[in-house]
C-alpha positions as CSV (number, residue, x, y, z in Angstrom):
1,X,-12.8,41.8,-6.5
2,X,-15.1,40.7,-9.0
3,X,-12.3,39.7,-11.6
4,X,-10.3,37.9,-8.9
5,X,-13.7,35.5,-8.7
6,X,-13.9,35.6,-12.1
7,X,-10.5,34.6,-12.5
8,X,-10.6,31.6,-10.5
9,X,-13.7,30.4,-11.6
10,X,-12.5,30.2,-14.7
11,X,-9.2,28.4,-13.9
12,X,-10.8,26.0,-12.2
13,X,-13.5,25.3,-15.0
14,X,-10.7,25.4,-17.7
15,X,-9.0,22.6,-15.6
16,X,-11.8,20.6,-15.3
17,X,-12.0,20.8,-18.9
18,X,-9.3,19.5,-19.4
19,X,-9.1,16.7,-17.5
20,X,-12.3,15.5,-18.7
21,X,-11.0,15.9,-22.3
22,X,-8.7,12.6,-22.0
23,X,-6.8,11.8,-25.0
24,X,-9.8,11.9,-27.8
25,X,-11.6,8.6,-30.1
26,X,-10.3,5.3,-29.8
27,X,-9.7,4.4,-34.1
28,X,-12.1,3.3,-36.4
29,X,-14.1,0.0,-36.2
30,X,-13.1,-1.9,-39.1
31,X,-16.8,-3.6,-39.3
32,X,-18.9,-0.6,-39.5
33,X,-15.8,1.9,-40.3
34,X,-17.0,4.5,-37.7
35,X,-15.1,5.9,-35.0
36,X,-14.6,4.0,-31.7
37,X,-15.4,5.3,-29.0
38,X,-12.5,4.5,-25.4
39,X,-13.8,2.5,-23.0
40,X,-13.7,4.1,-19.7
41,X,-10.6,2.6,-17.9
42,X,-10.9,1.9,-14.2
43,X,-8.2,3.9,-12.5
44,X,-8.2,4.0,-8.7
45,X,-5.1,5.3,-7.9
46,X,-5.9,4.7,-3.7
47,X,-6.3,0.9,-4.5
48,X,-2.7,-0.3,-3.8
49,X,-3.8,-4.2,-4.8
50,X,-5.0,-2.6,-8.2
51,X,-1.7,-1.0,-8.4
52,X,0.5,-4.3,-7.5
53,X,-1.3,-6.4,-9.8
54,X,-0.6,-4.0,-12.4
55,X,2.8,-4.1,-11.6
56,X,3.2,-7.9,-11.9
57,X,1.5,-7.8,-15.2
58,X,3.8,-4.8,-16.5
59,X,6.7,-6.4,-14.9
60,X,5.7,-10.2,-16.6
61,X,4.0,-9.2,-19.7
62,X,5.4,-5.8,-20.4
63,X,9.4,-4.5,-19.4
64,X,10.8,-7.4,-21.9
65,X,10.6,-4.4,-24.4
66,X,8.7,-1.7,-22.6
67,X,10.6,0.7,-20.1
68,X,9.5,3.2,-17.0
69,X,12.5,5.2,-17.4
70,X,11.2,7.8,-15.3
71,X,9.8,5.3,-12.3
72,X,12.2,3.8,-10.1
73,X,11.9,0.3,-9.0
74,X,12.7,2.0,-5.2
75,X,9.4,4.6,-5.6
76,X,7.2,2.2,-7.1
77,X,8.2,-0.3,-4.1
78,X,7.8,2.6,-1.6
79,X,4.1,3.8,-2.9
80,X,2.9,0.5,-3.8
81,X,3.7,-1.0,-0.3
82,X,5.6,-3.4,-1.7
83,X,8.8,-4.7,0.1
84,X,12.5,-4.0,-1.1
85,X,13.4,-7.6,-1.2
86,X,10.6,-8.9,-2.9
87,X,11.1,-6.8,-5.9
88,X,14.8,-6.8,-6.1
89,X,13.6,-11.1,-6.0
90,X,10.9,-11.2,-8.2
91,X,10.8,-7.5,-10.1
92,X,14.6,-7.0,-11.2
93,X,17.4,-8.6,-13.5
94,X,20.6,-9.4,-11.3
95,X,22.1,-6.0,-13.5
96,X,19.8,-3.4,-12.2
97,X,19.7,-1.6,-8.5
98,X,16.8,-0.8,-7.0
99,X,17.6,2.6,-7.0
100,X,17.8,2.7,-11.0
101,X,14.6,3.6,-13.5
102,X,13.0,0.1,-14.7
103,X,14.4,-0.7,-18.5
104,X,13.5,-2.6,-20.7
105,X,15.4,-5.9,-20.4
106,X,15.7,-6.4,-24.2
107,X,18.8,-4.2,-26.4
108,X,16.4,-1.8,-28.5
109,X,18.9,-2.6,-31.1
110,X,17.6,-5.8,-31.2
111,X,14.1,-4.8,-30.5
112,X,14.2,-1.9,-33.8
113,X,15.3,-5.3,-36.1
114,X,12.6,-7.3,-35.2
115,X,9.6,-4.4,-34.9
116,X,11.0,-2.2,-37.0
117,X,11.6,0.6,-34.4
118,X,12.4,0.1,-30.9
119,X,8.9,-0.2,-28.5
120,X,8.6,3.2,-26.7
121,X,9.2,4.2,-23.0
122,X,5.7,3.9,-21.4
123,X,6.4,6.5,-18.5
124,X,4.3,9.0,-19.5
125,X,1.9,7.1,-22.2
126,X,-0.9,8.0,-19.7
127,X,-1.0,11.6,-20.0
128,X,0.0,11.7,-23.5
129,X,-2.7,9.5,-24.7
130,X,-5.1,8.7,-21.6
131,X,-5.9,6.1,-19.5
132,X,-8.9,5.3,-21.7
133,X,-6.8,5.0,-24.7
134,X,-4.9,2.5,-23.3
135,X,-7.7,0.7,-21.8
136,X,-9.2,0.4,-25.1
137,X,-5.8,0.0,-27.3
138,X,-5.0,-3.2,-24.7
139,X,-8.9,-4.4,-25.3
140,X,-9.3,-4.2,-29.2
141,X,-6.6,-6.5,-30.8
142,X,-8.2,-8.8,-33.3
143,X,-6.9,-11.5,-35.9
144,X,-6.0,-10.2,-38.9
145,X,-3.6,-12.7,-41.3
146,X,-2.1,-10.1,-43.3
147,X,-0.6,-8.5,-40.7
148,X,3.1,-9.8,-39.4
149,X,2.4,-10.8,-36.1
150,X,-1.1,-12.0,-37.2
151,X,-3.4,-9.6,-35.1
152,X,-4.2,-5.8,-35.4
153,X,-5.8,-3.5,-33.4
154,X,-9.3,-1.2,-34.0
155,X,-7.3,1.6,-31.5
156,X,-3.7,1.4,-32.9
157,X,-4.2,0.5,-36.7
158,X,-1.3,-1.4,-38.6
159,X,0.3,-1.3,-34.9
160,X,3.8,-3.5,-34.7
161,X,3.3,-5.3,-31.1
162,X,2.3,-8.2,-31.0
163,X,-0.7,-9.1,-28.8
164,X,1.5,-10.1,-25.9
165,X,-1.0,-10.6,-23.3
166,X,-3.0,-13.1,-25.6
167,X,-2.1,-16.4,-23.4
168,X,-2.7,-14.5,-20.6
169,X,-5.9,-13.7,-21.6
170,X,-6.8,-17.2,-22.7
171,X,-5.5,-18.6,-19.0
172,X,-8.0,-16.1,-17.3
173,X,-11.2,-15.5,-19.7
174,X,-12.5,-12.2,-21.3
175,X,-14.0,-11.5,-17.6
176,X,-11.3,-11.7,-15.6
177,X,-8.9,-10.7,-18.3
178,X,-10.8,-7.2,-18.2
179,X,-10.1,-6.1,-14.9
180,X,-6.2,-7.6,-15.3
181,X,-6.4,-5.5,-17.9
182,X,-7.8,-2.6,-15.8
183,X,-4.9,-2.9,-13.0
184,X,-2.2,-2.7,-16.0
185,X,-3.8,0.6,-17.1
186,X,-4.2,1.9,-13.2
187,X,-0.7,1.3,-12.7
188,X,0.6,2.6,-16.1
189,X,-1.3,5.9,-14.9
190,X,0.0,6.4,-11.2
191,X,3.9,5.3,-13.1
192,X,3.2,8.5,-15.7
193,X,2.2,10.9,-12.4
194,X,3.7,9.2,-8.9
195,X,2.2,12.3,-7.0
196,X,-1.2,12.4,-8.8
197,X,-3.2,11.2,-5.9
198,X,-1.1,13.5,-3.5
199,X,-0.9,16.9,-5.7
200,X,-5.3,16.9,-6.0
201,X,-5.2,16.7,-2.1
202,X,-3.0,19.6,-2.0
203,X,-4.5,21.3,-4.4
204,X,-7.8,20.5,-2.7
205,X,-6.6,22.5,0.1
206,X,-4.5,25.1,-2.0
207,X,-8.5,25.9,-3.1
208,X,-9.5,26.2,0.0
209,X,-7.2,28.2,1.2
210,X,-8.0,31.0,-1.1
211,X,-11.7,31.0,-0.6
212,X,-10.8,31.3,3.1
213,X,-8.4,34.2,2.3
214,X,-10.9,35.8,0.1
215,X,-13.2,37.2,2.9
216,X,-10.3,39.0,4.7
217,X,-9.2,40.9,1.0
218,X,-12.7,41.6,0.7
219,X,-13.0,43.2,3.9
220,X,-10.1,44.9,3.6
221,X,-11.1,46.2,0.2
222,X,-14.1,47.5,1.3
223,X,-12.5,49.0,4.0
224,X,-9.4,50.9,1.9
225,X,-12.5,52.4,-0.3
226,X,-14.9,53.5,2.1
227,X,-13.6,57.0,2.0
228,X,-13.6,57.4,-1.9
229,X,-16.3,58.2,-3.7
């Protein structure tokens, strides 16, 4: 009885772990040369306007080169509360259905020649690097002339993208710009896990559960070993 608590206890620690381990340091400052440390990124993955503003800067900013291979343009519209028709309107090229994965709307052929190598799928850039990371990585570009597209970045050094939400910060200011920034990374995180949200209340519950059932094997247990001495 004692190693089944045991047991648990430690699952649940080593899981909590984990998930507070996010994906590690943030790059070297090029001022001071010492390590960055992420900025913590606001993911609420309950605030649906979060999530749809996210989406419209992904969808503006982002799916020219960037896929979602692994979201469909029908489950983000179902679990963002946003209506069929508006994103077939304003969300899709006249090519794709809105039952196919979101692609990037550029040939990576093309793409590869101009960058180098084709930009990566984004679906699960979340849980491989963090939310933090790319919090921070869409925060820290900077001007720097020797590079090709004239910026670099203090979280992705010598990175190939250009900063592509530069006008977009410039149209908003660094305030507002921030928490624009904020809804991208909130969305990009519910797109790398759909049922997130769902799967901790169920797992919530799937805890509970076994507390509960634990009093009935105890008393069970006790009572199967009453007689042995």
């Amino acid at each position: 009885m004692k190693k089944l608590l045991l047991s648990l206890i430690l699952t649940m620690s080593a899981a909590t772990t984990a998930q507070a381990a996010g994906g590690g340091g943030c790059g070297m400052n090029p001022a001071t040369q010492e390590p960055y440390e992420c900025s913590t990124a606001p993911v609420r993955l309950t605030d649906k306007a979060s999530l749809q503003r996210g989406a419209a800067v992904f969808m503006n900013y982002c799916a020219g080169c960037h896929s979602l291979k692994y979201l469909r343009y029908e489950r983000m519209a179902t679990d963002l509360a946003i209506p069929n028709e508006l994103v077939e309107k304003y969300m899709m090229f006249t090519t794709d259905k809105i039952g196919d994965g979101i692609t990037a709307k550029i040939d990576p052929k093309m793409q590869a020649k101009w960058f180098g190598n084709a930009p990566p799928d984004l679906s699960l850039t979340a849980r491989l690097r963090s939310p933090d990371w790319i919090y921070t990585f869409l925060l820290t570009f900077y001007e720097d002339p020797n590079r090709p597209w004239g910026v670099n970045n203090i979280t992705f050094k010598d990175v190939a993208m250009p900063h592509v939400l530069h006008n977009l910060q410039q149209d908003l200011g660094d305030d507002e710009y921030r928490e624009r920034v904020g809804d991208l990374t909130n969305f990009l995180t519910y797109a790398a896990e759909p049922i997130a949200h769902q799967r901790k209340i169920y797992g919530f519950f799937v805890i509970l559960f076994l507390l509960v059932l634990l009093i009935p094997v105890w008393l069970l247990n006790k009572e199967y070993w009453k007689d042995v001495k």
